[in-house]
N, C-alpha and C positions, 0 to 999 in steps of 0.2 A: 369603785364603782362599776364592774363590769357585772353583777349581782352574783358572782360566783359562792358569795359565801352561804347563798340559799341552795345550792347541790349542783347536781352535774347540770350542764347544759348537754340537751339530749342532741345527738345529730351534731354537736359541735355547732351551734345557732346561739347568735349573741340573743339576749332572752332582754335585755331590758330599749329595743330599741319599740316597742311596739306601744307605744301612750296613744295620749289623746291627738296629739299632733303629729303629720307626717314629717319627714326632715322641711318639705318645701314648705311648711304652715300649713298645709293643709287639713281642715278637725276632719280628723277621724269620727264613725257616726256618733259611738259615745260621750263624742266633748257636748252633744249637744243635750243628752240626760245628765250628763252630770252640770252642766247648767242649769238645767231644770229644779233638780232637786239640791242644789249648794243656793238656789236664789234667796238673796235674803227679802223677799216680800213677795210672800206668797197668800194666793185667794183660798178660799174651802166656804162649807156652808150653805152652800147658795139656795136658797128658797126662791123660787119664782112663783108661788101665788102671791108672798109679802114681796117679792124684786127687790132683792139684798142678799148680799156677799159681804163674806167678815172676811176682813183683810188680818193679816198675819205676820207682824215687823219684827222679824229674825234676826236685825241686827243686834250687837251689844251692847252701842256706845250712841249709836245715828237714828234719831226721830225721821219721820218722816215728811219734814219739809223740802227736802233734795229731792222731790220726785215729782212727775206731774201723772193724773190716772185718768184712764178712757176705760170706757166699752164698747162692742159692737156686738151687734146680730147680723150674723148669715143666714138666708134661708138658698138652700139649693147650691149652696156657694158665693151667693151674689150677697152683699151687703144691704140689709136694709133700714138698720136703725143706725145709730150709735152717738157718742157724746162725751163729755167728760165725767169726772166721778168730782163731786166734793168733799173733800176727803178733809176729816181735820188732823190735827197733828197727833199721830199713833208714836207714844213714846217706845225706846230701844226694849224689845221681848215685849212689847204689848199690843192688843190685839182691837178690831173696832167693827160694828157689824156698819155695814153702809146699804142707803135704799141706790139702784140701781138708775132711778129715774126716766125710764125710757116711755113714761107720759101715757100716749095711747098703743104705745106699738102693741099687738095682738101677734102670737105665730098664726101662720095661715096653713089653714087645715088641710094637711097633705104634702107637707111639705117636711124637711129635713132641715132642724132652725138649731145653732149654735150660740151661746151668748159666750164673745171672749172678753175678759179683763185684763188690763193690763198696764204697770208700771212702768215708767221709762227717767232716765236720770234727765234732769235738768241741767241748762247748761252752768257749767262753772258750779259744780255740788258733787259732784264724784268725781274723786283727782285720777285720773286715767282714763276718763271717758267722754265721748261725744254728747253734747246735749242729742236728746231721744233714741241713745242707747236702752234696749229693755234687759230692765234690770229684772222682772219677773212677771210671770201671765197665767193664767190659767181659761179655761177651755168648762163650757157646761151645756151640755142637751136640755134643748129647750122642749123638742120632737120627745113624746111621748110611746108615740110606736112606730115599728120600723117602717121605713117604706117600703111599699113592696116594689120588688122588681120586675119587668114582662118575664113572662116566661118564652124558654129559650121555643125556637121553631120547632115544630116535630119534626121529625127525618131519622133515617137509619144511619147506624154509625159502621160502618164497613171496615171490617178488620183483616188486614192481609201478612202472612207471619212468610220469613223465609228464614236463614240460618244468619243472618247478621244480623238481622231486625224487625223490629213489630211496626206496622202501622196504622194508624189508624182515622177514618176518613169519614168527615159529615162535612154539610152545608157547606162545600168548597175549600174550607181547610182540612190541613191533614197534619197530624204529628207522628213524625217518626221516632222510632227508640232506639238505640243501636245499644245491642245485646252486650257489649264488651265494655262500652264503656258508661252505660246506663243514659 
């Protein structure tokens, strides 16, 4: 196992120490995409004039009674709706549209609103896991168009060049570049 038998190791650099995890456990950022996309219950679909998301049970063998399901909406960042999902039992590779149920809630106009769904193991139903461990979520733009942002302050941007470096100066800050090392 030192993966030598895939070619040289270039620099003499052991090549198979770089996974998902650091030696101390630490996830490297990838453990957290391939989370994402290894989840065996994942959302798609989503219609928000009908408010329903079809859910997507990518296991082989496990329905989906080991799970419990929520939504919520952020507007701005801030939570404003959310609830559970009633979900009935989505047999192993089978799939089931769900109404979303969030009654009155309206996005408010001008606002940046997220609707997220999401899975999490029940307790004592997944052998290796904490009851409301998430087993899978997904994420859907409620906001329509973007919001806009201020626009930055007018001002001059002052550029001063020597032989080690560029700089460059507005509205109090300033960035430097140094020429040799970028």
């Amino acid at each position: 196992g030192d993966g030598s038998s895939f070619g040289p190791h270039h620099g003499q650099v052991i090549e198979f120490g770089d996974g998902l995890l650091q030696p101390d456990r630490t996830p490297n950022p990838h453990f957290y995409e391939v989370q994402k996309v290894y989840a065996p219950i994942q959302f798609g679909g989503f219609d928000a004039a009908a408010g329903t998301v079809t859910l997507t049970n990518r296991n082989d063998f496990v329905d989906t009674t080991g799970y419990d399901f929520s939504w919520q909406v952020h507007e701005d960042g801030v939570r404003v709706a959310g609830g559970t999902l009633d979900v009935p039992t989505v047999a192993a590779r089978g799939s089931t549209t769900l109404p979303i149920g969030w009654g009155t809630y309206q996005p408010r106009s001008g606002a940046e609103a997220f609707l997220t769904v999401v899975a999490r193991a029940k307790a004592d139903t997944v052998p290796g896991l904490a009851a409301g461990h998430v087993i899978g979520w997904e994420q859907f733009a409620l906001s329509t168009t973007p919001v806009p942002l201020a626009a930055p302050a007018a001002g001059q941007v002052e550029v001063a060049q020597d032989r080690r470096a560029i700089r460059l100066a507005a509205g109090g800050v300033e960035l430097v570049i140094d020429r040799a090392t970028g």
